[in-house]
C-alpha positions as CSV (number, residue, x, y, z in Angstrom):
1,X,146.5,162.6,54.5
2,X,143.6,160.1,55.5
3,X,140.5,160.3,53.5
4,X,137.5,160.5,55.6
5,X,134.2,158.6,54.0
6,X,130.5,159.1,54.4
7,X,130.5,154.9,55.0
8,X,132.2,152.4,53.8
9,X,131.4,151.3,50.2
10,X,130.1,147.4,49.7
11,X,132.1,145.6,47.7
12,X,131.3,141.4,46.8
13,X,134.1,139.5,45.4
14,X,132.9,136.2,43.8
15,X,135.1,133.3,42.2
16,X,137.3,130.9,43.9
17,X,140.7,129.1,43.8
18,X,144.1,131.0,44.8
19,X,143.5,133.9,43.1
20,X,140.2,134.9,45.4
21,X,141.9,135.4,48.7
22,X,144.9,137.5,47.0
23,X,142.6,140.6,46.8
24,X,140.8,139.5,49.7
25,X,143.4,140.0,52.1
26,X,144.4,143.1,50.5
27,X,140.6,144.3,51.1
28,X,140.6,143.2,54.6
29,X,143.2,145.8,55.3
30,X,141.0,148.5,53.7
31,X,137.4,150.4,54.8
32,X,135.5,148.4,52.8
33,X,132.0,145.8,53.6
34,X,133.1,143.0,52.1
35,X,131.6,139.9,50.7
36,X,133.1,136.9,49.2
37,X,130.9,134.3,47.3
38,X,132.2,131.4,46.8
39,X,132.3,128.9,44.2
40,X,131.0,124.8,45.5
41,X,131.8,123.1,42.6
42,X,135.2,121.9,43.4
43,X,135.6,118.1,43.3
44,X,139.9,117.4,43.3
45,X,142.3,117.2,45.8
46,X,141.4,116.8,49.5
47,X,137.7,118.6,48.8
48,X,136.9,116.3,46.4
49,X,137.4,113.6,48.9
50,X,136.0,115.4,51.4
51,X,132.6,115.6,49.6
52,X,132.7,112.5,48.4
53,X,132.6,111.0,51.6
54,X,130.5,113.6,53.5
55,X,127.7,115.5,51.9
56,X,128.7,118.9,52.3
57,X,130.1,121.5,49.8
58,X,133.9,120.7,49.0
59,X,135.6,122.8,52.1
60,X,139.0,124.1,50.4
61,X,138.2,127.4,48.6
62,X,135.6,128.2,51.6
63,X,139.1,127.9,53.9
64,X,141.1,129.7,52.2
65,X,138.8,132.4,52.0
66,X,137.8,132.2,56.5
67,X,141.8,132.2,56.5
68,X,142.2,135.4,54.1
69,X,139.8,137.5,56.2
70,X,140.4,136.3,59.3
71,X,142.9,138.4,61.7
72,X,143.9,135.2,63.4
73,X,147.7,135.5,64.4
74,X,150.0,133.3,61.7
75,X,150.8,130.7,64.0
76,X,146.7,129.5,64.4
77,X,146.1,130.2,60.3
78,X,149.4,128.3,59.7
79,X,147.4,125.2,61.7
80,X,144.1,125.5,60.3
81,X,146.1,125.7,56.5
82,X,148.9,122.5,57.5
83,X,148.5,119.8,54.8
84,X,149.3,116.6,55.7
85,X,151.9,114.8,53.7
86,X,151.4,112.4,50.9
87,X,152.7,109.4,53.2
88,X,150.1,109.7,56.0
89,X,148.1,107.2,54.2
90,X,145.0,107.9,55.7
91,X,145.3,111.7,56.2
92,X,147.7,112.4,53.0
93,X,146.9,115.8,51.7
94,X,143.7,116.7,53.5
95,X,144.5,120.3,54.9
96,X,143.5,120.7,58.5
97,X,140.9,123.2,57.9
98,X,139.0,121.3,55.3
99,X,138.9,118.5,58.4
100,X,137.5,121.5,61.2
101,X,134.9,122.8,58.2
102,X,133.7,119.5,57.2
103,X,133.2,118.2,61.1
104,X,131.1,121.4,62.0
105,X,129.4,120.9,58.6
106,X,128.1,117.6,60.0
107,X,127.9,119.4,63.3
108,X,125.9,121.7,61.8
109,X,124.2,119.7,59.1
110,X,124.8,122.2,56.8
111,X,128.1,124.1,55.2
112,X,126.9,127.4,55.2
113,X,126.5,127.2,59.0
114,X,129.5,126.0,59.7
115,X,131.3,128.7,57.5
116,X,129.3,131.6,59.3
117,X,130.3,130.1,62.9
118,X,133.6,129.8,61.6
119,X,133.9,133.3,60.3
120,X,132.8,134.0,64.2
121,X,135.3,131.8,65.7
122,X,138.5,133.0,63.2
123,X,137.3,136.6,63.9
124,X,136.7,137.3,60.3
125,X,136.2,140.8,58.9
126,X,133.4,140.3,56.5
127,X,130.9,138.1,54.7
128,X,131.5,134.5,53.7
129,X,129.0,132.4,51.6
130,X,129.2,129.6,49.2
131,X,127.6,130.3,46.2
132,X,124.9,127.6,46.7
133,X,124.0,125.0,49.9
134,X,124.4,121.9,48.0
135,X,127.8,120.4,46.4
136,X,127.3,121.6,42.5
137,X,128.7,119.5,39.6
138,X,130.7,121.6,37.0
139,X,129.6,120.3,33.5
140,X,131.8,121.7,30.3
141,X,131.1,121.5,27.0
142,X,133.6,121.3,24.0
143,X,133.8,122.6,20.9
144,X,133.6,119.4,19.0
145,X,130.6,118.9,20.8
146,X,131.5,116.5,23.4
147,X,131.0,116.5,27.2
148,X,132.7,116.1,30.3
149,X,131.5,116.3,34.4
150,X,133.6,117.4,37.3
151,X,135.9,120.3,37.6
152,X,138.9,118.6,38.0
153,X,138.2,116.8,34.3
154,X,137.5,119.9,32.4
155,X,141.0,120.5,31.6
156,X,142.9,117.3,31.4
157,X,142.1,116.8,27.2
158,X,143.2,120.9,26.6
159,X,140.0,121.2,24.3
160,X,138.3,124.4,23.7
161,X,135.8,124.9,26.1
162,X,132.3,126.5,24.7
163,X,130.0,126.7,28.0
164,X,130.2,125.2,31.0
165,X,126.8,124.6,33.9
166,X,125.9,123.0,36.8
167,X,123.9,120.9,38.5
168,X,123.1,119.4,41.9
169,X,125.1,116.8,42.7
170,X,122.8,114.6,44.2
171,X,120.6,113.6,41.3
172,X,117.5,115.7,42.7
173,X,117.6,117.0,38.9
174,X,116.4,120.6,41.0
175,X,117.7,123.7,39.8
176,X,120.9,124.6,41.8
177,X,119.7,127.5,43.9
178,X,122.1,130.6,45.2
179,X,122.7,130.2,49.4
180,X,121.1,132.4,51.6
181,X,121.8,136.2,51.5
182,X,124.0,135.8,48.4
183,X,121.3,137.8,46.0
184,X,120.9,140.7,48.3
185,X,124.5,141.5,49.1
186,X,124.3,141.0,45.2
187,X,121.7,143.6,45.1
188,X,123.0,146.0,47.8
189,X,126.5,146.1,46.6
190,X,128.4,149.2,45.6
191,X,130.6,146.9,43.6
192,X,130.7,143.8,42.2
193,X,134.4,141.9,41.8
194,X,135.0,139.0,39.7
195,X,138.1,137.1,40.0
196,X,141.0,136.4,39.8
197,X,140.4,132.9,39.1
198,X,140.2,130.3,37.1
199,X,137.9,131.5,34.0
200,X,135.9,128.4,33.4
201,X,136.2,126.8,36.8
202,X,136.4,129.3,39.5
203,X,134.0,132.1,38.7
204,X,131.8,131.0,36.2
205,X,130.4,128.0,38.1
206,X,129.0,130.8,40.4
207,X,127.5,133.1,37.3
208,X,126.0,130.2,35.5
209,X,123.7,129.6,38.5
210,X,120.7,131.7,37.3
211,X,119.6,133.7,40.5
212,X,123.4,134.5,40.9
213,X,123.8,135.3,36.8
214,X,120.3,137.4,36.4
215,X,121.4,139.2,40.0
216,X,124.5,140.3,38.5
217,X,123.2,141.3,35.6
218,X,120.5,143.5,37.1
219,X,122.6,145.5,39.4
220,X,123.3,149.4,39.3
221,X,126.6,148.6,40.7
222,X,129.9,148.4,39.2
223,X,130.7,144.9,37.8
224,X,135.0,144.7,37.3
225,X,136.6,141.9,35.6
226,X,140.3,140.8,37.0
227,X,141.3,139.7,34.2
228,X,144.4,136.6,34.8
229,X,148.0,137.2,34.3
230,X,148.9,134.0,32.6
231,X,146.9,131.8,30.3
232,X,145.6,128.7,32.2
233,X,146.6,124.9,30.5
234,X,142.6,123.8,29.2
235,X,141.0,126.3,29.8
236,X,141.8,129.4,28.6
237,X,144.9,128.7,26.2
238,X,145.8,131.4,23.4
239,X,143.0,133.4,25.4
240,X,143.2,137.6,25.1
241,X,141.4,139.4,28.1
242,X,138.6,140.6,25.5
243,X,138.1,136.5,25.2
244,X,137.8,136.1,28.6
245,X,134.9,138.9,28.0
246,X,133.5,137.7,25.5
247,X,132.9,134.0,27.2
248,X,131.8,135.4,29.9
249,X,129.0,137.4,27.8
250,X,127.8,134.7,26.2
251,X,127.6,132.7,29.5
252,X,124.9,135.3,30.6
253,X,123.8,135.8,26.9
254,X,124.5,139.9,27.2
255,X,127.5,142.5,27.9
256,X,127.3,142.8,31.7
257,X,131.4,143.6,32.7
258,X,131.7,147.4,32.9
259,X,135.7,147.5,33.9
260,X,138.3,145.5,33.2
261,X,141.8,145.5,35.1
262,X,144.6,144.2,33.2
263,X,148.3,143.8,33.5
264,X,150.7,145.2,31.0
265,X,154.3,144.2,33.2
266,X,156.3,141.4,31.2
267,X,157.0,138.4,33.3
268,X,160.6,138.2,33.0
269,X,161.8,135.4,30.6
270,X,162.4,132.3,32.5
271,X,161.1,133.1,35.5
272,X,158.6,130.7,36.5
273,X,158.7,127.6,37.6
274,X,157.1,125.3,35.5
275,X,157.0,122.7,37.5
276,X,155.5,124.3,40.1
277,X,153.2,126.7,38.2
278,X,152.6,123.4,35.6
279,X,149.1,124.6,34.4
280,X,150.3,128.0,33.4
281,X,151.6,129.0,30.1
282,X,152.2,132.0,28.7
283,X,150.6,135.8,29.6
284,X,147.3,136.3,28.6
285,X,147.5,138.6,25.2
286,X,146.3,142.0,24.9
287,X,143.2,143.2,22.9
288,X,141.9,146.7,23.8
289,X,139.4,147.6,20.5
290,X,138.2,143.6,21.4
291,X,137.6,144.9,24.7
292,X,135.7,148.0,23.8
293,X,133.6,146.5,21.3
294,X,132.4,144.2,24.3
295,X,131.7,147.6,25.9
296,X,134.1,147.6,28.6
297,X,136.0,150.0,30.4
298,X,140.0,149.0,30.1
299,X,142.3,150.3,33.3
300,X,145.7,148.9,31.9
301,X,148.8,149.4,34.0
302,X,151.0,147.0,36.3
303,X,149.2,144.8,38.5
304,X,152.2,142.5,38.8
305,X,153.5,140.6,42.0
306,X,156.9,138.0,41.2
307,X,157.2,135.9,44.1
308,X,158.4,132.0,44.3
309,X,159.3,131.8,40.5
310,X,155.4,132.9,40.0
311,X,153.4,135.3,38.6
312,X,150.4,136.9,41.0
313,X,148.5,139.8,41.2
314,X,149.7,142.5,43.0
315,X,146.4,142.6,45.8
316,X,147.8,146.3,46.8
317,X,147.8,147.8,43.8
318,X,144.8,146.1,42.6
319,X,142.6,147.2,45.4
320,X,144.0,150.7,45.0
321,X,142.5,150.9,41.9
322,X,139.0,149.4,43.0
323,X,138.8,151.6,45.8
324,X,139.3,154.4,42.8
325,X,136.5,153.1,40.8
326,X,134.2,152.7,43.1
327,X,134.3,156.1,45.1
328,X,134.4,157.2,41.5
329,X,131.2,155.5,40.5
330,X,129.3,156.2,44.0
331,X,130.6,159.3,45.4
């Protein structure tokens, strides 16, 4: 029997990566106001090119997000998503869509324009902003106290990370800044989503800028943590989901999570491809009392999607139990 709602609750999703439009287009499908913020620090792959030769925010996690709310029929998404091949030379491995985003960009003289005419164009159900108007530079710090700069270098020595920040890339030296109307869907929101991702470089390069961090903080709504199936080569190896807590609270320097979802369903021995899945290891490990002396909420159970020798999140059964929580909290 349909549930009929007074309106329909507002829910922000922020991080990045392949994990972001998994629960995305899973919420699309739902009768939810949605809002993804998304993470501009990206600097591998064809958006690191990208931004390297155009000054714009790296394109490739705003695509993927325009194509996972977007009710374009497959054939256009499968265009705006084509990847060129590694022998085109000139064109080898720039998606499509990274091309279209970067030429209205320039267009536009500015990225967060040419992701809300997008959104218009692609018929997108929702709210799409990058987390900031300027290409950021990811910064990590390592436990033996050295230093490295770019996301795509943070993992490639597998030490333990201890903070990460960013800054402008252009030198200015100015404090990043969070993009227009990010802080008061921030403010307005009935929930508050983070993840899945990539701990260090896919939703903390959003938190870590302050007006973003102190807005999420602040807010009455409920923050939930999606906590990762697998542990993540350099970044989060040997992690439990209360360490992915506790970094994140000492990121924002006080306990700020309320929920955390995690998956309890074995990946099946041998099942993924490690080729293909290269930068993942083993599952994430399992400690509840950690959690709980972080102050968190733990909603256990399976969350599990198997799929092309992979292990994903299940975005069904995940935004089942959001859309629990948060008519739960507000209602």
């Amino acid at each position: 029997m349909k549930t009929y709602r007074i309106r329909k609750p507002k829910i922000v999703v922020i991080g990045g990566g392949t994990g972001l439009p998994v629960i995305l287009k899973s919420l699309r499908n739902q009768s939810a106001e949605i809002t993804a913020i998304v993470t501009v620090a990206d600097d591998g792959g064809s958006s690191g090119a990208i931004r390297d030769s155009v000054n714009m925010a790296p394109p490739g996690d705003l695509r993927n997000v325009l194509v996972a709310l977007s009710d374009m029929p497959k054939l256009y998404s499968d265009i705006f998503q084509y990847r060129f091949k590694k022998e085109d030379k000139f064109l080898a491995n720039h998606a499509i869509g990274n091309l279209i985003i970067a030429a209205v960009a320039e267009m536009r003289e500015s990225t967060y324009e040419a992701v809300q005419l997008l959104a218009r164009m692609m018929h997108v159900d929702g709210h799409i902003y990058p987390s900031s108007e300027e290409p950021l530079t990811l910064h990590a710090t390592f436990d033996d106290g050295t230093e490295v700069s770019g996301e795509s270098q943070i993992a490639k020595d597998r030490k333990t990370i201890e903070y990460v920040h960013v800054t402008r890339s252009d030198g200015s030296g100015e404090q990043p800044k969070a993009a227009r109307k990010v802080i008061k869907a921030i403010e307005e929101a009935d929930m508050i989503v983070l993840g899945p991702g990539s701990l260090f470089t896919s939703i903390l390069p959003n938190l870590v800028i302050e007006e973003i961090g102190d807005a999420v903080i602040k807010t009455e709504a409920e923050v939930v943590y999606i906590c990762n199936i697998m542990t993540q080569k350099g970044e989060t190896e040997h992690f439990s989901d209360a360490d992915h807590i506790r970094v994140l609270h000492r990121h924002l320097k006080t306990p700020f999570v309320d929920t955390v979802l995690v998956n309890t369903q074995p990946v099946p021995e041998n099942y993924m491809d490690q080729e293909r899945y290269d930068e993942y290891l083993v599952q994430v490990s399992h400690d509840f009392k950690g959690l709980r002396e972080e102050g968190c909420r733990v909603i256990s159970t399976d969350f599990l999607e198997l799929r092309d020798h992979g292990a994903f999140h299940d975005g069904e059964k995940v935004v089942e139990e959001l859309f629990r929580i948060v008519f739960g909290a507000k209602y």
